[in-house]
C-alpha positions as CSV (number, residue, x, y, z in Angstrom):
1,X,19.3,-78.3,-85.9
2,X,17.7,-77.9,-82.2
3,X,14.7,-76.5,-83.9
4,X,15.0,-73.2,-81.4
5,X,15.1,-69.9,-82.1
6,X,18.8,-68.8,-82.3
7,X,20.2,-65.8,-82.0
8,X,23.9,-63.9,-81.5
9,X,24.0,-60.9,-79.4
10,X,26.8,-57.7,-79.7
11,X,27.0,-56.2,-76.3
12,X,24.2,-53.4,-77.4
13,X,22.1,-55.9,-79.5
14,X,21.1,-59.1,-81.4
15,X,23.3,-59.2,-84.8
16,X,22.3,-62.5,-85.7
17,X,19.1,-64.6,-86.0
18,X,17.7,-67.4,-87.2
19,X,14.5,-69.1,-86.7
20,X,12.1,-66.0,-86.1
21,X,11.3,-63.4,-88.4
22,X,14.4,-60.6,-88.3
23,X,12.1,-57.3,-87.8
24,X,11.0,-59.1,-84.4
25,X,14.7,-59.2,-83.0
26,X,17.7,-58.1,-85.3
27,X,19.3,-54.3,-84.4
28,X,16.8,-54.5,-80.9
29,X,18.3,-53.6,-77.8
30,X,19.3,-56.6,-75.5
31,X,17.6,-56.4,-72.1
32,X,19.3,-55.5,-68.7
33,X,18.9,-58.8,-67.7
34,X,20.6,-60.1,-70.3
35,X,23.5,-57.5,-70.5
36,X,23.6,-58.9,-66.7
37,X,24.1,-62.7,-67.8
38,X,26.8,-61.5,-70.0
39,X,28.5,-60.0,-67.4
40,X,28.4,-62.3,-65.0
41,X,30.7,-64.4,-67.2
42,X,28.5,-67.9,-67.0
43,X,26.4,-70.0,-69.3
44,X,22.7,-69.4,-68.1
45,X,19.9,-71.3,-68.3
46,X,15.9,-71.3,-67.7
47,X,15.5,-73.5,-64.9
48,X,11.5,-74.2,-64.4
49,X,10.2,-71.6,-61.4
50,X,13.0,-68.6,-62.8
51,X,11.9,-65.8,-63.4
52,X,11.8,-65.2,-67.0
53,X,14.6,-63.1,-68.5
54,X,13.3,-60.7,-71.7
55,X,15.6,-60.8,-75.0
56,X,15.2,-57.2,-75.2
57,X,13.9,-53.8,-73.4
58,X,11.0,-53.8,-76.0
59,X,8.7,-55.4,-74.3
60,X,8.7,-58.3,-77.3
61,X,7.4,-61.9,-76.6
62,X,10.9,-63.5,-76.3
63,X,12.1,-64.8,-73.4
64,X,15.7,-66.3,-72.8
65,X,16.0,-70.0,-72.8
66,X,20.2,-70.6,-72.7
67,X,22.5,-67.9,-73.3
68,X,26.4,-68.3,-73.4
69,X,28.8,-65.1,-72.9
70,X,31.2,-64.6,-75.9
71,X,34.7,-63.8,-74.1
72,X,37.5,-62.8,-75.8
73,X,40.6,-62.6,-73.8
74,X,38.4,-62.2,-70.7
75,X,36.6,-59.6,-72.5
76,X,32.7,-60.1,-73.2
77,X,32.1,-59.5,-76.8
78,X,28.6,-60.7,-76.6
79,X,26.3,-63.7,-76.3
80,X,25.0,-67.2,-78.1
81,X,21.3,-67.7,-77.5
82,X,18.7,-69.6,-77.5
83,X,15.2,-68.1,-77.7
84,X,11.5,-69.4,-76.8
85,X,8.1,-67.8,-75.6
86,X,6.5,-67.9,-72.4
87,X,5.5,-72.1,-71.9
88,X,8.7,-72.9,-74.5
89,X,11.9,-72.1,-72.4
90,X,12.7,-75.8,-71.2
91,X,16.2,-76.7,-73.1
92,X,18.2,-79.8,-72.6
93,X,21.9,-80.3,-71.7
94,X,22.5,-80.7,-75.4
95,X,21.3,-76.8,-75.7
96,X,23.5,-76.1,-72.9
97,X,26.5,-77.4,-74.7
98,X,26.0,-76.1,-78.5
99,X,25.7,-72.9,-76.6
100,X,29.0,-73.4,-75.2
101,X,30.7,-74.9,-77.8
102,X,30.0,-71.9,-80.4
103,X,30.3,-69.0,-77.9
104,X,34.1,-70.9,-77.1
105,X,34.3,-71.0,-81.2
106,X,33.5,-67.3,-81.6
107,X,35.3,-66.2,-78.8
108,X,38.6,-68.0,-80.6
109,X,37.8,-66.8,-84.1
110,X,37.5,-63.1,-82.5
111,X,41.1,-63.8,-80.8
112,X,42.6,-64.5,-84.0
């Protein structure tokens, strides 16, 4: 619906994708900096002058444009995405939200 590249991360690496051709993401390895965003418990999300945070260790074109922490009983299970290139990492407040909304829903669904 947001027309963005959107993705669900494990804590290792992306399970879930839609939006970009799998072999480019699915089963990679998340990045660092993204394991890092996870653990710091808080939606993130690109503000113009970051610096860019990778998807993955690969070295692929994907950059990080609003990622929400799955928690599950204040464990991190993983992470809701939303994915863009260099020049396409601007999201709205709307992309901030849906992030939210369905990294709350998982967390839930993972509690039940």
């Amino acid at each position: 619906n947001t027309g963005r590249i959107a993705a669900v991360s494990d804590r290792d690496a992306i399970i879930a994708l839609s939006g970009a051709p799998k072999r480019e993401l699915m089963d990679k390895q998340n990045s660092h900096e993204l394991e890092q965003i996870m653990e710091g418990r808080q939606i993130y999300q690109y503000q113009a002058g970051d610096k860019a945070v990778p998807v993955t260790d690969d070295g692929s074109k994907y950059l990080v444009a609003c990622a929400a922490p799955i928690l599950s009983e204040g464990d991190v299970l993983g992470c809701v995405l939303f994915v863009g290139t260099e020049g396409e990492l601007a999201s709205s407040e709307t992309d901030y939200k849906l992030a939210q909304t369905i990294a709350g829903f998982l967390g839930r669904h993972m509690e039940s």
